[in-house]
C-alpha positions, 0 to 999 in steps of 0.5 A: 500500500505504501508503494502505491501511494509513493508511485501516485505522489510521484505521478502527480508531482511529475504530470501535474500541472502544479501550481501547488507546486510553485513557491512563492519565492520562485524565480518567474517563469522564463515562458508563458507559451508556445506554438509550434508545427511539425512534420514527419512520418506516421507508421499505422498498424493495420494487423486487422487486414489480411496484407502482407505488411501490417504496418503502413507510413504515411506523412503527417503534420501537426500543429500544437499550442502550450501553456506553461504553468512552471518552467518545467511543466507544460500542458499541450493541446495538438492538432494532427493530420495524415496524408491518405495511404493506400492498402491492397489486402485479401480476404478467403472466398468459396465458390461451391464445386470450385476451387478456392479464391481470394477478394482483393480489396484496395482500401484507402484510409487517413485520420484527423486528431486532437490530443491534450498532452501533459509535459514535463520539460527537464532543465531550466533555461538551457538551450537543450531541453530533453522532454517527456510526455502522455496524455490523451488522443482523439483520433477520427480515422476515414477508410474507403474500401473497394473489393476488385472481381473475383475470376474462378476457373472452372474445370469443366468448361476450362475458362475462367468467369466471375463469380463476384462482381466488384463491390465498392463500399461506402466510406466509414468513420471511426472516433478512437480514444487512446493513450499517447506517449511522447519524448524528444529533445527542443534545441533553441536557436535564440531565446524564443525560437526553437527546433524540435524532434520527438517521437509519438506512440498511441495506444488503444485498448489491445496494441500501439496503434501508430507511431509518430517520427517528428521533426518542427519549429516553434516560438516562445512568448 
């Protein structure tokens, strides 16, 4: 019991967004906000199709705003998007009294999302600071999908003919919630403008769900 209650004190020192926590005699905060924008490469797990990759890249940029409460602890609210990718998969189709074929589907898909995020930024006034993160992400991802025709041969006849026509699916929205993990790495290049990288993971209720290389600019004031 004691360990849990020291593992949530310490939870709450690191995340909180503490004013608690500041002390009256503290030096004023060198920020009192940023924004920043970045770009780079998100990788999606899409193991629920039957492809020979379950992961996919796709280009993504973002857009993030910041409030600092301390000089150390920062609350994020970001806005993301990903370019559309395009996945070729299969799935088993039986014919009776043939032999066994395959529905190729070509399905395309892209997401929109906002996250608040809770940072905690190490160092205090250096022109490198190293950070870490988590928080919430709401993630609104569209797939379109369109299943090709299916030809089967037939024995008796040897030719071949269609047993399934193509099928083209309407467009379906889906609004995830997950958890979001980030750290990475802010380089100032004068005392208000700054360089960052980081990397993003996303977790949903069974796996990660994408993973997010970045790399951006952003301003102080």
């Amino acid at each position: 019991m004691n360990c849990l209650r020291a593992f949530i004190a310490t939870c709450v020192l690191v995340t909180a967004p503490a004013p608690l926590l500041a002390q009256a005699t503290a030096p004023p905060r060198l920020m009192r906000g940023d924004i920043s924008g970045t770009v780079g490469w998100a990788n999606t797990n899409k193991s629920e199709l039957r492809s020979y990759n379950n992961w996919h890249s796709q280009g993504e940029a973002s857009l993030a705003l910041g409030w600092y409460w301390t000089d150390h602890h920062e609350t994020e609210i970001e806005f993301g998007a990903t370019t559309e990718r395009s996945s070729y998969s299969s799935t088993p189709f039986l014919v009776t009294g043939l032999p066994g074929s395959y529905i190729p589907s070509h399905r395309t898909f892209s997401s929109r999302r906002v996250a608040v995020i809770q940072h905690y930024q190490f160092r205090r006034n250096e022109w490198v600071h190293p950070f870490l993160g988590a928080g919430l992400d709401i993630v609104r991802e569209k797939e379109s999908r369109r299943d090709d025709p299916v030809f089967s041969y037939d024995p008796v006849t040897r030719q071949s003919r269609v047993t399934r026509d193509a099928v083209q699916y309407g467009d379906t929205t889906d609004i995830d919630a997950r958890v979001v993990l980030t750290g990475g790495v802010k380089a100032y290049f004068t005392r208000k403008v700054f360089g960052l990288t980081d990397v993003r993971v996303s977790v949903g209720r069974r796996r990660a769900e994408d993973v997010h290389w970045r790399f951006g600019l952003g301003i102080d004031f």
